[in-house]
Backbone bond lengths (Angstrom), bond angles and torsions (degrees), N, CA, C in turn:
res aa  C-N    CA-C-N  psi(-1)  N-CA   C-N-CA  omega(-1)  CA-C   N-CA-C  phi
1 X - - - 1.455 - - 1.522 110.46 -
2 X 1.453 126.06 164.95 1.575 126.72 -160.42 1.749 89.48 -127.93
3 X 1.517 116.30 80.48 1.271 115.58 177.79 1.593 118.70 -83.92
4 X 1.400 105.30 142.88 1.281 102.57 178.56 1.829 101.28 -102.78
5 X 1.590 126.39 152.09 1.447 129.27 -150.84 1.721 95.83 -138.49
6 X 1.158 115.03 101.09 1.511 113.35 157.18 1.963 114.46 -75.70
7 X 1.026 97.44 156.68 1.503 96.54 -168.48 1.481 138.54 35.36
8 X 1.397 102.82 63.03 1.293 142.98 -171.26 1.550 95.16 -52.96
9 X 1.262 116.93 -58.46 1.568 116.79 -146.95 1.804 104.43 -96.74
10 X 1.209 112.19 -5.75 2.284 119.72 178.13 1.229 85.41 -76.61
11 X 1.197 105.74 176.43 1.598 138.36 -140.80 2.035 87.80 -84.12
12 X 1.113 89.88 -37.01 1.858 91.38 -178.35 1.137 120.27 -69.95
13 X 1.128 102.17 -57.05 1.676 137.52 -177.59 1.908 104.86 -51.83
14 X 1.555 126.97 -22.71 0.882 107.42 -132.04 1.483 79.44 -129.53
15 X 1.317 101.88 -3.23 1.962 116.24 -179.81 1.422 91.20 -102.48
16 X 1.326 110.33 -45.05 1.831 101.75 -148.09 1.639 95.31 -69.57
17 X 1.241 140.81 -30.93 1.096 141.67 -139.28 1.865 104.18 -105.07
18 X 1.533 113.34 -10.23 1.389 105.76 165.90 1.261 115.04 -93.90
19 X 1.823 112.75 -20.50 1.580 123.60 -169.17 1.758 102.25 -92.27
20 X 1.538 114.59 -11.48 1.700 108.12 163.12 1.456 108.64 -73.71
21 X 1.479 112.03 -30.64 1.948 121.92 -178.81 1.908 87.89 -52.33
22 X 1.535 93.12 -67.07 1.757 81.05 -153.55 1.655 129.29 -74.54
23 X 1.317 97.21 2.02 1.651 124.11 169.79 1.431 111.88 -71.47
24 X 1.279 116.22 -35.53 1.507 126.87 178.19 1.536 125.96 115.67
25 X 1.428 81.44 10.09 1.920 94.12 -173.43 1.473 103.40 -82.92
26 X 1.441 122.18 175.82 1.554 115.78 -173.56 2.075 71.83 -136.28
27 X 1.340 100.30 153.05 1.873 108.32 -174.92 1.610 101.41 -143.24
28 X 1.275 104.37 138.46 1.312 129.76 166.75 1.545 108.38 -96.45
29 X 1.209 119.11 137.86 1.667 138.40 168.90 1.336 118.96 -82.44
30 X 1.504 128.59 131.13 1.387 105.01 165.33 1.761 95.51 -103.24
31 X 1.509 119.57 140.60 1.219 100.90 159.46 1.137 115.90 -130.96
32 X 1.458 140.12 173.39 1.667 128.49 166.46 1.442 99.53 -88.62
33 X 0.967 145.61 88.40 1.332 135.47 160.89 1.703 93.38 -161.94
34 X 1.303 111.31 172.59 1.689 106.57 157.26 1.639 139.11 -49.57
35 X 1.022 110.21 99.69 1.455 88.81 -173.33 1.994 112.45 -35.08
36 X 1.421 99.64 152.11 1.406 104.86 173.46 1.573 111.69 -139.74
37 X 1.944 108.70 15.85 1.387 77.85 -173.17 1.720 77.69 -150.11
38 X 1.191 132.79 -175.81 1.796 127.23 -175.37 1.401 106.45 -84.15
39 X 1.422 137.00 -15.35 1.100 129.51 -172.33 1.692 106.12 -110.00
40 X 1.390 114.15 31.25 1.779 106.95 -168.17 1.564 83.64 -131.83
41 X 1.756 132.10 131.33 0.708 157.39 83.44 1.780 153.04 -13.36
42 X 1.813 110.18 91.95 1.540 102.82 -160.75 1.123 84.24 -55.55
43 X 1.744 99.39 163.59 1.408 124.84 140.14 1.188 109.83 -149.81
44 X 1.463 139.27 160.25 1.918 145.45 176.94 1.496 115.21 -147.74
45 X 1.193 95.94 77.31 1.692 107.90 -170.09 2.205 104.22 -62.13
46 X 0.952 108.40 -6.08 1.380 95.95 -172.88 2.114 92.11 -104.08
47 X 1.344 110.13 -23.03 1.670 109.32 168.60 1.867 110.46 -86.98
48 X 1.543 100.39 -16.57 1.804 93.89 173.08 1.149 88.02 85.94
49 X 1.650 134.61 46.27 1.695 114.97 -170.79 1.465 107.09 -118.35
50 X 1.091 157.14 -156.65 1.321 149.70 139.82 1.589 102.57 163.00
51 X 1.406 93.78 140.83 1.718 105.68 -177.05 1.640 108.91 -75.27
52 X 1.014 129.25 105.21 1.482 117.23 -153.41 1.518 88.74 -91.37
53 X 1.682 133.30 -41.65 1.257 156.63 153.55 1.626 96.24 -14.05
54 X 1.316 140.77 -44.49 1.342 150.39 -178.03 1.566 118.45 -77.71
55 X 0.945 99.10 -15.38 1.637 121.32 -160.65 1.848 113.25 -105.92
56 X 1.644 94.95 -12.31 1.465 116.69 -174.70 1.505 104.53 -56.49
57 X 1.346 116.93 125.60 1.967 115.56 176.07 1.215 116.36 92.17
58 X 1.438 131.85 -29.90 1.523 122.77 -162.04 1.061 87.38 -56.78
59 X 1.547 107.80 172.26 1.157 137.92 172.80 1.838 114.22 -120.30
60 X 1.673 99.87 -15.65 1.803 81.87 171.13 1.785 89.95 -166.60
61 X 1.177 92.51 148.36 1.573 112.84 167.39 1.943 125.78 -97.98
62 X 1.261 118.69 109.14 1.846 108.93 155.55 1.287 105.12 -99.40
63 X 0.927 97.21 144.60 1.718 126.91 -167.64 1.621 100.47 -119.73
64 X 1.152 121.72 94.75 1.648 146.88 169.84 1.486 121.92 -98.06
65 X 1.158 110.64 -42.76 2.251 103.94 -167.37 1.337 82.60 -74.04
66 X 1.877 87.42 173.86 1.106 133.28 -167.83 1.853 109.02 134.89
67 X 1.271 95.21 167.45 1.298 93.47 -171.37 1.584 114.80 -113.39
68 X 1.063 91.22 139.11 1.815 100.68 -176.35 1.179 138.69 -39.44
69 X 1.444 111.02 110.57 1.601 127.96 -145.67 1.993 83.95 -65.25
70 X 1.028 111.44 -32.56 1.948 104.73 -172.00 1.722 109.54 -102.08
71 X 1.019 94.59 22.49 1.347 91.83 -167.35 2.165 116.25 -80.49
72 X 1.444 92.11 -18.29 1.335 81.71 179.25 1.844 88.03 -172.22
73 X 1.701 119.43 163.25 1.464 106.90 -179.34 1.377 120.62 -69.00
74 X 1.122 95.40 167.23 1.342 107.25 -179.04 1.196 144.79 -76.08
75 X 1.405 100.32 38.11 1.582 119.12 -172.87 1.876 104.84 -36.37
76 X 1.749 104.90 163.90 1.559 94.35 171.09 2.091 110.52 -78.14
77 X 1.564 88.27 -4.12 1.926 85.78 175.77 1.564 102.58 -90.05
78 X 1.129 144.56 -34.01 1.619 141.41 162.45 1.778 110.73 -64.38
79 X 1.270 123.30 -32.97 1.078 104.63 167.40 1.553 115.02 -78.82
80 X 1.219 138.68 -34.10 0.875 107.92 162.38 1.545 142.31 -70.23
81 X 1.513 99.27 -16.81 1.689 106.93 157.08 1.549 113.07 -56.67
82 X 1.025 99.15 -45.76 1.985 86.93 176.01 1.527 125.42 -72.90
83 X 1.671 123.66 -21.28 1.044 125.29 164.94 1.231 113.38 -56.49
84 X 1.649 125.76 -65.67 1.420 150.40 -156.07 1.810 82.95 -67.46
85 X 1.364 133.43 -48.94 1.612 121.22 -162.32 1.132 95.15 -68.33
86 X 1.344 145.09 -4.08 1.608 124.76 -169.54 1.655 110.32 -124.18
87 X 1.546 102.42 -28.07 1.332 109.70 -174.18 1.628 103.64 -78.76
88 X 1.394 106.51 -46.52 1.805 107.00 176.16 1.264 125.23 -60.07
89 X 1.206 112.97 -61.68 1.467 114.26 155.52 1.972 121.09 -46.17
90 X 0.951 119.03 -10.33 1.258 95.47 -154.94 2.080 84.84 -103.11
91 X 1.642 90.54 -46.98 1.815 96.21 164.45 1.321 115.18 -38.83
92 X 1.188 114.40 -51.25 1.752 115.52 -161.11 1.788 111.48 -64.11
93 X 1.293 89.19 -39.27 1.573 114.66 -171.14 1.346 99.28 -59.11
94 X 1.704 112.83 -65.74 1.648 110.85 -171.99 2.066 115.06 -80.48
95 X 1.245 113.10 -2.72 1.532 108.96 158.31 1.307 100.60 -70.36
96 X 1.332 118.80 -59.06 1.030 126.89 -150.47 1.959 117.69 -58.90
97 X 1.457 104.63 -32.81 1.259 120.27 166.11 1.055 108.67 -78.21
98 X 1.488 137.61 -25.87 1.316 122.11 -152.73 1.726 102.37 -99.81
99 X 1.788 112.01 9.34 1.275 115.30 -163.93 1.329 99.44 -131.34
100 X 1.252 121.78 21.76 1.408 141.36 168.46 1.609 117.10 -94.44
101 X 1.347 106.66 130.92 2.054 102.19 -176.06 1.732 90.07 -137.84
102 X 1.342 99.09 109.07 1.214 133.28 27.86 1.715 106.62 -105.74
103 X 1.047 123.25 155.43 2.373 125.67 -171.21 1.772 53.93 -85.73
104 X 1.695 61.94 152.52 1.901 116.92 148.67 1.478 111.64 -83.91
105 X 1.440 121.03 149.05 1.517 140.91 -144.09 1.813 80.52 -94.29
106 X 1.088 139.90 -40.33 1.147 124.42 -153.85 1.601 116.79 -150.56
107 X 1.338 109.73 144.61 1.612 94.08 173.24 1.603 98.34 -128.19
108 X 1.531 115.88 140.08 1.417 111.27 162.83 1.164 120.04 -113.20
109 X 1.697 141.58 112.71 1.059 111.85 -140.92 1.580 84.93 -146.39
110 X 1.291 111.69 118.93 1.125 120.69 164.15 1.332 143.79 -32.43
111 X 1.892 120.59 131.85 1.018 144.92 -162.14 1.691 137.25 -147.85
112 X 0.902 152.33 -161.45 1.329 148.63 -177.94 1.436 112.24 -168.39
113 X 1.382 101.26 136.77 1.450 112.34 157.49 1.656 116.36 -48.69
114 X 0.993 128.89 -38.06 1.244 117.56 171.64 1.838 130.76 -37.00
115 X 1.485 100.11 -14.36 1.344 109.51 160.74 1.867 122.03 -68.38
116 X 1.286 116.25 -1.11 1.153 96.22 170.78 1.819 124.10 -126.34
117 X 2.015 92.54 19.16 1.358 106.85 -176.69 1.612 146.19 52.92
118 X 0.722 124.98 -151.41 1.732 113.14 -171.84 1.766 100.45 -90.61
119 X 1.402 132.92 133.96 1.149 116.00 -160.92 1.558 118.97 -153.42
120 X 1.964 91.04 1.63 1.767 103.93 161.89 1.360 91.75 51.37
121 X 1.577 118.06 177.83 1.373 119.88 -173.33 0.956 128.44 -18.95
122 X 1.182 148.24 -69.28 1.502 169.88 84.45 1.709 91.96 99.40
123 X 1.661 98.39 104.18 1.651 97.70 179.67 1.779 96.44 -83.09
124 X 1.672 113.58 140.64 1.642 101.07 178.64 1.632 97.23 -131.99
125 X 1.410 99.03 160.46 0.995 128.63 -174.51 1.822 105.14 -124.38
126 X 1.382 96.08 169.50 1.377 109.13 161.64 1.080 128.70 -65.51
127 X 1.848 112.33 -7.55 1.184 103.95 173.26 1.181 100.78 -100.90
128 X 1.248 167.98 -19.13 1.238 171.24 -92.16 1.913 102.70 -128.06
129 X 0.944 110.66 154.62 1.373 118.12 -164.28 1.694 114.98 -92.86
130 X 1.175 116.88 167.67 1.595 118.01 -163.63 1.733 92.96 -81.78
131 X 1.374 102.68 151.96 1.105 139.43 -161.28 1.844 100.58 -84.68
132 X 1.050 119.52 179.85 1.256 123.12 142.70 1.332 139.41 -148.66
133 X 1.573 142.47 145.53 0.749 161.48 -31.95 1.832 148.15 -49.92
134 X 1.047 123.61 -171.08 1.326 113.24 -157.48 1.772 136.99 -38.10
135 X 0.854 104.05 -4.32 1.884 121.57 161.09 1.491 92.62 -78.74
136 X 1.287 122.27 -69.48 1.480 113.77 -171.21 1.401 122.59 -67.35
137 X 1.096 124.00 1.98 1.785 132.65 -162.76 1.991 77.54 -99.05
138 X 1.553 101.02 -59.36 1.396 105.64 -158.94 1.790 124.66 -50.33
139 X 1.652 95.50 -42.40 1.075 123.28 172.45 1.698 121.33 -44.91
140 X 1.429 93.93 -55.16 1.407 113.05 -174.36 2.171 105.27 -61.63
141 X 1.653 89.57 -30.18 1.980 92.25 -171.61 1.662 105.78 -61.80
142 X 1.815 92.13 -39.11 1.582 113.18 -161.30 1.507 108.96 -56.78
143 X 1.433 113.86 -42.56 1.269 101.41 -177.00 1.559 113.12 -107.68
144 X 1.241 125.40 10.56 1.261 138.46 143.51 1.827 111.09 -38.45
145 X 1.419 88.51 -69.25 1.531 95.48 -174.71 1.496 122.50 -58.27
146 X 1.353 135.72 11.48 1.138 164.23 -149.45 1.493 86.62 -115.84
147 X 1.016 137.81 -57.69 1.653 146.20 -148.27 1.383 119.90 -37.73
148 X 1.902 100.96 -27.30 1.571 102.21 -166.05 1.634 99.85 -82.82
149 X 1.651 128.78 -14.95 1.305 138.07 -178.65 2.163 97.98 -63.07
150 X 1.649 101.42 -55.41 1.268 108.53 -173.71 1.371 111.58 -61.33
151 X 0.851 132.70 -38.76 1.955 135.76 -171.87 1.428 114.48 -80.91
152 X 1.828 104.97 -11.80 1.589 120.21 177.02 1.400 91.22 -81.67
153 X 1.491 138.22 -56.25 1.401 131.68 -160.55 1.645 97.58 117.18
154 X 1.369 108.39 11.59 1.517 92.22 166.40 1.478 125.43 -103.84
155 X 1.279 104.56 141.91 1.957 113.86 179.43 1.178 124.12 -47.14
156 X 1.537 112.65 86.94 1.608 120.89 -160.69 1.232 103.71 -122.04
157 X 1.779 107.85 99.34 1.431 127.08 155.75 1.818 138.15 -78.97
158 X 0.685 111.67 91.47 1.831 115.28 -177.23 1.761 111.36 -62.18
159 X 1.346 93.69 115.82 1.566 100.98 -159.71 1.811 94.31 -92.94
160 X 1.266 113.27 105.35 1.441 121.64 175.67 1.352 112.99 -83.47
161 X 1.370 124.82 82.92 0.897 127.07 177.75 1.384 143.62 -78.01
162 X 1.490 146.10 103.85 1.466 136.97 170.92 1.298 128.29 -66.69
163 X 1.280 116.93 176.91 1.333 122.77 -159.20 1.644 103.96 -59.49
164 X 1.591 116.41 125.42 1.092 127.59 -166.74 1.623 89.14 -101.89
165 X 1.566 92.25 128.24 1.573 122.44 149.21 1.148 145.50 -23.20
166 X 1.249 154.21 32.25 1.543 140.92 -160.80 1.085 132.82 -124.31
167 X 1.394 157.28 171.26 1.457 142.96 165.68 1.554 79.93 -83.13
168 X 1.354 117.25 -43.33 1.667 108.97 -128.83 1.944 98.32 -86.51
169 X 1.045 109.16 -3.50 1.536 107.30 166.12 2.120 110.30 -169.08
170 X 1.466 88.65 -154.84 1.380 82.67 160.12 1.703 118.57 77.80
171 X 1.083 129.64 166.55 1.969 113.87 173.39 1.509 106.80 -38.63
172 X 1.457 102.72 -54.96 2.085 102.52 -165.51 1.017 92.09 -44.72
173 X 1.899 119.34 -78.93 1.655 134.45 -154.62 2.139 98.75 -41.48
174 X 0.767 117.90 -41.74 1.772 119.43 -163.21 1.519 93.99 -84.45
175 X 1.009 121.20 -24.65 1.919 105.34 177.99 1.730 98.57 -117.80
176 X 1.042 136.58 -27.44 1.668 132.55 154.56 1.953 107.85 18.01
177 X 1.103 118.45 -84.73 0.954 131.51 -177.56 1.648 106.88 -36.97
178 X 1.169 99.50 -92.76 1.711 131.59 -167.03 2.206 77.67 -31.60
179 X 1.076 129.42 -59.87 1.564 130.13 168.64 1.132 105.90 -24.63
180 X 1.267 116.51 -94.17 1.876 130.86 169.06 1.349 116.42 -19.67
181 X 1.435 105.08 -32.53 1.873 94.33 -173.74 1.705 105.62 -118.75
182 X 1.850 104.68 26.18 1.692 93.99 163.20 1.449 99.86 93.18
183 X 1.591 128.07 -18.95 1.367 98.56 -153.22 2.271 98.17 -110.21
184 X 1.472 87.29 16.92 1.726 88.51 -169.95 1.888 94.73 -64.09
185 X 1.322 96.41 -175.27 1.079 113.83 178.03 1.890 122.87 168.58
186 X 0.854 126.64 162.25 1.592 129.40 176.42 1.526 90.23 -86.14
187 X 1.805 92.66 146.72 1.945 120.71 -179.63 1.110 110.15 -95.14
188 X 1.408 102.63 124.22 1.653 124.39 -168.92 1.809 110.72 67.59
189 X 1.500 109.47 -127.22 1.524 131.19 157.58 1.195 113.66 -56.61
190 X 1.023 131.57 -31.69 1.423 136.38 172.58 1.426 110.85 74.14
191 X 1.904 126.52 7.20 1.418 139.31 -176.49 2.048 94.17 -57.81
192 X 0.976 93.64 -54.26 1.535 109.18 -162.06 1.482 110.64 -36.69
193 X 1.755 130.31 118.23 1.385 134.65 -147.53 1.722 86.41 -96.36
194 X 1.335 110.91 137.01 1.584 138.14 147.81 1.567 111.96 -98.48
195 X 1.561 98.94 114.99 1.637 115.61 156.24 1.688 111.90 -77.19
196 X 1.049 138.60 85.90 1.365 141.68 147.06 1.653 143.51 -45.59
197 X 1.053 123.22 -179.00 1.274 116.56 168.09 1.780 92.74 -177.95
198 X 1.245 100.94 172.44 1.494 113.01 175.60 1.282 105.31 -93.06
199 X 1.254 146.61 170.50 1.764 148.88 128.22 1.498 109.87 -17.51
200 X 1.495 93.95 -64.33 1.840 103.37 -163.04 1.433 87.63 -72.51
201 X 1.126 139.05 -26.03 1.982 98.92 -172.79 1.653 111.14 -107.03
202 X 1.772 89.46 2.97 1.918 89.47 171.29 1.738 94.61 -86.57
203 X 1.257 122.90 -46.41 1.483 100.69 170.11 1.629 141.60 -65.67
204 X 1.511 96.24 -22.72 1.833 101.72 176.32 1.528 101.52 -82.55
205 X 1.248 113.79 -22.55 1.530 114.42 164.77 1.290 129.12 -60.27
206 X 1.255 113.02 -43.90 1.455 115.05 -175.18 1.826 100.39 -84.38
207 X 1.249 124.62 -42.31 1.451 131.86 167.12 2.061 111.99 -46.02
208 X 1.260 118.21 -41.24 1.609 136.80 136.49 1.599 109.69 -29.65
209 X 1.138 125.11 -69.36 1.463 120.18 -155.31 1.769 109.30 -90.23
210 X 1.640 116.07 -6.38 0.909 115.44 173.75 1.983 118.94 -67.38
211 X 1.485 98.45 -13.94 1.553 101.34 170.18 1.357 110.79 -132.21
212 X 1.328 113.24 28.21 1.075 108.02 -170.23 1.386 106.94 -114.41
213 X 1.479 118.06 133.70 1.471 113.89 -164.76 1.052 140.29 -100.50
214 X 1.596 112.53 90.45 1.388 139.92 -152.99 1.320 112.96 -155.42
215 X 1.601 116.00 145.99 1.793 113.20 165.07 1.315 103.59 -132.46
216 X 1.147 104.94 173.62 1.762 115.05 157.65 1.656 88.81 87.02
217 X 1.414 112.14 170.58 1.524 125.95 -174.48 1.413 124.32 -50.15
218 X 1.696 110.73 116.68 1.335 102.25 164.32 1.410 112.62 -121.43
219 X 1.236 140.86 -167.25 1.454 144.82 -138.63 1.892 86.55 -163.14
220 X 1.548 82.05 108.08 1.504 99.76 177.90 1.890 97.81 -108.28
221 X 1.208 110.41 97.05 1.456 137.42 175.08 1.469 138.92 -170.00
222 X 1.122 120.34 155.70 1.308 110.36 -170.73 1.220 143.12 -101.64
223 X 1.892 114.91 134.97 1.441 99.29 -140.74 1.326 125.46 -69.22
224 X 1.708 107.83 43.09 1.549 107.10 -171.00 1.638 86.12 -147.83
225 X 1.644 120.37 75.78 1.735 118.18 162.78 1.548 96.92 -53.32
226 X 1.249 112.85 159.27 1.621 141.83 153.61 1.292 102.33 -92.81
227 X 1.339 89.09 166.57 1.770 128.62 149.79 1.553 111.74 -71.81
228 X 1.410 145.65 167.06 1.233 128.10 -177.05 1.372 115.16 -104.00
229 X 1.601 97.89 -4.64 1.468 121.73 177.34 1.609 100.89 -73.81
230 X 1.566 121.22 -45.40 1.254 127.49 -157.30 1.368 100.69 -79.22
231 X 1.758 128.16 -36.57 1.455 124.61 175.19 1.239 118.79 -88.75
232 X 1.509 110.86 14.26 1.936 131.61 159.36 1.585 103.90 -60.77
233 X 1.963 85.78 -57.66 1.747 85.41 -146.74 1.841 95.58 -82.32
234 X 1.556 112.56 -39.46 1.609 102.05 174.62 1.106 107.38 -25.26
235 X 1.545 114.30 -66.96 1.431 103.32 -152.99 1.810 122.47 -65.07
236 X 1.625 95.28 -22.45 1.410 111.39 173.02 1.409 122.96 -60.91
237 X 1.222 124.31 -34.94 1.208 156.16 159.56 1.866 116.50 -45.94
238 X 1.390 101.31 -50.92 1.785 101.55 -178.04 1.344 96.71 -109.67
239 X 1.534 130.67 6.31 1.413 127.03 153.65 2.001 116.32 -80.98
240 X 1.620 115.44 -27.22 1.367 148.43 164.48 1.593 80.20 74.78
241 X 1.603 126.81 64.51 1.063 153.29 -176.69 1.404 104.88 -123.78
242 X 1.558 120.45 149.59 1.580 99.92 156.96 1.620 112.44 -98.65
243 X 1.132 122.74 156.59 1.372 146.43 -179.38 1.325 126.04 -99.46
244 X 1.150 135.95 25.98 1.732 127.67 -141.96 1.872 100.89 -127.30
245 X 1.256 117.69 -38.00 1.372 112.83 179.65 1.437 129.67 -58.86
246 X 1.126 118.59 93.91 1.503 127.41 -175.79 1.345 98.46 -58.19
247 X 1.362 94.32 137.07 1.644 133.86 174.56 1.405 109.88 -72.09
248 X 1.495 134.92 86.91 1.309 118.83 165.11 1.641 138.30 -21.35
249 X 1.182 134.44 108.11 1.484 119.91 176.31 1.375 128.96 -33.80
250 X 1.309 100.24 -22.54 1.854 107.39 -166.19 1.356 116.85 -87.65
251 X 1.931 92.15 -8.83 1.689 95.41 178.73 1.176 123.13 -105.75
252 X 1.338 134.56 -18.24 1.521 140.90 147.38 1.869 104.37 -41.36
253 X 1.668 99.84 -39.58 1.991 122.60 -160.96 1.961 87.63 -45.02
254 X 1.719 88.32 -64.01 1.380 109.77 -157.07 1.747 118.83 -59.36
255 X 1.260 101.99 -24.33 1.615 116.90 179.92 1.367 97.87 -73.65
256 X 1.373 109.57 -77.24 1.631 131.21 -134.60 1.551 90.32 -91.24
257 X 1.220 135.02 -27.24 1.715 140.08 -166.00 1.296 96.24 94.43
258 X 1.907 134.59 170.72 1.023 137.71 -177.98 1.491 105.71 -77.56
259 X 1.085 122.52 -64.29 1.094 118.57 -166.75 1.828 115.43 -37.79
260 X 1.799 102.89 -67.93 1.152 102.31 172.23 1.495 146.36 -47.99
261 X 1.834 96.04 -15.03 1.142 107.31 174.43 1.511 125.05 -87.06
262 X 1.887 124.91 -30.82 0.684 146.95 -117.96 1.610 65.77 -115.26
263 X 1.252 132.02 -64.41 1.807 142.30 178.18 1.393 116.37 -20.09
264 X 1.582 94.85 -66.55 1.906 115.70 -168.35 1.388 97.73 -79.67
265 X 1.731 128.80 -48.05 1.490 121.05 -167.63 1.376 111.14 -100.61
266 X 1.266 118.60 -33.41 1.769 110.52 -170.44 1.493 119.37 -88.50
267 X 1.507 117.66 -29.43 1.031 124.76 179.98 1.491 119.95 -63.46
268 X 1.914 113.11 135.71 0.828 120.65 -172.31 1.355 116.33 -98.57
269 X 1.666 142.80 108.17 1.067 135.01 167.66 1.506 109.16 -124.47
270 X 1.782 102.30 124.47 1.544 90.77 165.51 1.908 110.50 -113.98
271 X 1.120 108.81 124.80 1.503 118.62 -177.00 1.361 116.40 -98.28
272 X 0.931 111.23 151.08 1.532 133.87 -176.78 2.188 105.74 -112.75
273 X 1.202 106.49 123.11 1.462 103.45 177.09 1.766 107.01 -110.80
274 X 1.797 89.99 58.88 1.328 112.40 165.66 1.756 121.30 -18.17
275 X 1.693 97.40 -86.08 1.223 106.60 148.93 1.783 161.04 51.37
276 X 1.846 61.85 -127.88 1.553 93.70 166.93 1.697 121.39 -69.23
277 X 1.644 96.96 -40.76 1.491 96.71 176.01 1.629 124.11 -72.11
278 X 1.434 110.15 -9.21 1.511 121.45 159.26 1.014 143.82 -61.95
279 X 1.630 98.25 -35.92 1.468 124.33 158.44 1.409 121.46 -73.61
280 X 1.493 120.72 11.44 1.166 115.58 -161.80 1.386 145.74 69.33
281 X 1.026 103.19 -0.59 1.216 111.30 173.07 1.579 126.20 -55.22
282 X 1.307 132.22 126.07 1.352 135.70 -169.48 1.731 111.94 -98.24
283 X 1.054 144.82 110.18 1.388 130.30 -169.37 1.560 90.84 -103.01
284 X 1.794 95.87 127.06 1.668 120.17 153.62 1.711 119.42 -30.00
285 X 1.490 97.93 -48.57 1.574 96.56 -159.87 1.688 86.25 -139.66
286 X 1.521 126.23 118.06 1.393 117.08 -177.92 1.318 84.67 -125.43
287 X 1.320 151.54 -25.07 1.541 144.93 156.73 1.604 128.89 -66.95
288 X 1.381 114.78 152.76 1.239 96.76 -159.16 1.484 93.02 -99.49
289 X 1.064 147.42 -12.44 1.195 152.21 -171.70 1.783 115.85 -74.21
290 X 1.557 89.77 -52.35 1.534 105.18 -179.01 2.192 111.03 -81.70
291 X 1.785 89.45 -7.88 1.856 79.78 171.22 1.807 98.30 -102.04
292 X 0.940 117.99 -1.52 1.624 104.85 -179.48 1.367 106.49 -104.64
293 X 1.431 133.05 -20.75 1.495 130.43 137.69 1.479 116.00 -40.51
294 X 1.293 119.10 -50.67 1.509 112.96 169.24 1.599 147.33 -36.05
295 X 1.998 86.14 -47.65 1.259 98.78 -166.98 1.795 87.12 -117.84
296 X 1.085 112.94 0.18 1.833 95.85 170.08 1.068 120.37 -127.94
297 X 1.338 124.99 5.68 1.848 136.64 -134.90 1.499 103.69 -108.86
């Protein structure tokens, strides 16, 4: 297939796009800058711009940018920078396909678990209802704005994604260290459930759903969430570190602001990747023990 790749260069974007090379796919880039190379494609989602001329033939779109939900607090001027990075881009992207002859067979277009909010026990599914507050308000715009892909007749999946896996960025990559030197630990009580996934099975996953025949929201995670206590000590465990010192709430509070902190670290969601496992999908690493041996062991 001749995929075109928004957010080429994030932690996703930057895996998925060598493992479409060795799958057999050939990929187009969108970037905002000049193109500089034959396979990069402008686009300027905050000017509404995009080379549609570049876009001629694909056969499928992932939809990745946006700007980093942790990247800075959550002022009401950053939240609306993070709304506007996902909703503009994500509109432009699916007019923009949906006004192409011959359309592309599919769009995958990025999403988050944060659509189903803080949720204490609460096993969820894809069918399960929107969450609330502002992760879930946002969530719900993000793949809203997708709509003009759906009313074209193209295969538009919303990739709900959980906390992705990595040394090389991501929750692991940003606390990595503080692990290595003894001082990691689970935030607060550490009761509070994380839906996860690795890198490699959020990308062989989404590379999966490009023929796989399904639309509408799936839940890219693994069918075994933790406790945050339990993906403390894993990781403590294949670091042969100890893991046990709880993280005060007030100190994620004091960095990140409450809100933002209270979102990414306190919130409880346990997910089910209903789904995905319907579609067949096989996950590399569905334990949390045997994926942090993987990537730290």
């Amino acid at each position: 297939m001749d995929v075109v790749v928004t957010g080429s260069n994030g932690l996703i974007g930057s895996a998925l796009v060598p493992a479409l090379w060795e799958a057999g796919h050939t990929v187009r880039r969108l970037v905002r800058r000049s193109p500089s190379r034959p396979d990069e494609v402008r686009w300027d989602p905050e000017a509404g711009t995009i080379d549609a001329e570049g876009l001629a033939g694909v056969d499928a779109a992932v939809h990745l940018a946006g700007e980093g939900i942790a990247e800075k607090r959550w002022t009401p001027d950053q939240k609306r920078r993070l709304l506007e990075s996902r909703t503009k881009g994500t509109r432009l992207l699916a007019e923009t396909l949906a006004g192409l002859d011959p359309k592309p067979s599919v769009l995958l277009s990025g999403s988050a678990v944060g659509f189903y909010g803080d949720r204490g026990e609460d096993v969820l599914t894809e069918e399960s209802s929107a969450g609330d507050g502002f992760l879930a308000d946002l969530v719900v715009e993000w793949e809203s704005a997708a709509q003009p892909a759906v009313d074209a007749g193209i295969r538009t999946v919303y990739l709900r994604t959980g906390v992705v896996l990595s040394p090389d960025g991501g929750a692991m990559g940003k606390t990595l260290l503080l692990f290595k030197l003894g001082l990691g630990g689970p935030v607060g009580d550490g009761k509070q459930w994380w839906s996860w996934i690795t890198l490699e099975d959020e990308v062989q996953a989404i590379i999966h759903l490009l023929t796989a025949d399904m639309s509408g929201p799936v839940n890219l995670t693994t069918p075994n969430p933790v406790r945050h206590r339990d993906y403390a000590k894993a990781q403590g465990r294949a670091l042969h570190r100890p893991a046990f010192l709880p993280v005060p709430r007030f100190g994620p509070k004091l960095l990140l602001g409450a809100e933002l902190a209270d979102s990414l670290l306190g919130d409880s969601m346990r997910i089910l990747p209903t789904r995905l496992e319907a579609s067949g999908y096989e996950f590399r690493h569905p334990e949390i023990d045997e994926a942090m041996q993987s990537m730290l062991g």
